[in-house]
C-alpha positions as CSV (number, residue, x, y, z in Angstrom):
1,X,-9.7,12.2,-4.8
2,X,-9.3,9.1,-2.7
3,X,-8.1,5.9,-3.8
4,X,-9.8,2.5,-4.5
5,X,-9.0,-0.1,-5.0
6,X,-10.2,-3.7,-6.6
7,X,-8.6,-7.1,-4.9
8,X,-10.2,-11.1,-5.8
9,X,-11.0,-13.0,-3.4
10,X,-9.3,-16.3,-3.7
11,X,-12.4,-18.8,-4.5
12,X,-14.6,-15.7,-3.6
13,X,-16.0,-12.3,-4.6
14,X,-14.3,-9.1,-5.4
15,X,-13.2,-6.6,-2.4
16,X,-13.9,-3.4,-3.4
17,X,-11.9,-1.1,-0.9
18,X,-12.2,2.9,-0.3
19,X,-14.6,5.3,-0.6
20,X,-17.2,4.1,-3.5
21,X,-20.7,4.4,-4.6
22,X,-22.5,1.1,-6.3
23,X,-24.5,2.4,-8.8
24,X,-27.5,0.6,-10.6
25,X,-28.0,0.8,-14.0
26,X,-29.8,3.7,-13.9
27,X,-27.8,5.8,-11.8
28,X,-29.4,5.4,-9.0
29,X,-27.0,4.6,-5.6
30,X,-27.1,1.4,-4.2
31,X,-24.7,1.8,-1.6
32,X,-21.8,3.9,-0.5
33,X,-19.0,2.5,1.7
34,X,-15.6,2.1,2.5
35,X,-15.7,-1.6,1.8
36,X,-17.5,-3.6,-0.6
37,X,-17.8,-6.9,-1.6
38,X,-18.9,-8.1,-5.1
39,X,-20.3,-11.2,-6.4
40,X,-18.1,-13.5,-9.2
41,X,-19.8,-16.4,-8.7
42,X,-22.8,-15.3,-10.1
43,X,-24.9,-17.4,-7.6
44,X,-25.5,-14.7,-5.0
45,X,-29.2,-13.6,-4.2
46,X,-28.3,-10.1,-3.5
47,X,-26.4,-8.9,-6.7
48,X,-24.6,-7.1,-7.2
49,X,-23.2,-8.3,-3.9
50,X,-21.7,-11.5,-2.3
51,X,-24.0,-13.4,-0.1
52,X,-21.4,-16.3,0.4
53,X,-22.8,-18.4,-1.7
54,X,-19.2,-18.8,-3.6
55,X,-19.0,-21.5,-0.8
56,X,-22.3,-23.7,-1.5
57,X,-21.7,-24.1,-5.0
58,X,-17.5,-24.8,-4.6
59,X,-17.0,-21.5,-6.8
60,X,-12.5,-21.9,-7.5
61,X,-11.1,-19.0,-8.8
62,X,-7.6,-18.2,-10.7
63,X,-6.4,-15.9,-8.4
64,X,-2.8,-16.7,-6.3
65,X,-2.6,-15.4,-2.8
């Protein structure tokens, strides 16, 4: 089973990193990859991914480097 694993972004979206599947709600895959990235802004146009739109709106995030 390989490993994945989930890394913030400072002030951007959520690297997803090995082998996954996005799912949507119904099961169905969305993509598979080795390297994902996931909207936390909540102002992308293509979620459940980022679009970079963290940047337009000045999304700031928690997260330490």
């Amino acid at each position: 089973m390989s490993e994945v694993s989930i890394t913030p972004l400072v002030d951007g979206p959520l690297e997803v990193s090995g082998a996954c599947r996005v799912n949507a709600s119904d099961g169905t895959e969305i993509r598979s990859a080795d390297k994902v990235y996931l909207c936390r802004c909540g102002a992308s146009e293509k979620k459940p991914f980022c679009d970079g739109s963290h940047k337009k709106i000045g999304f700031v995030s928690n997260v330490e480097a």
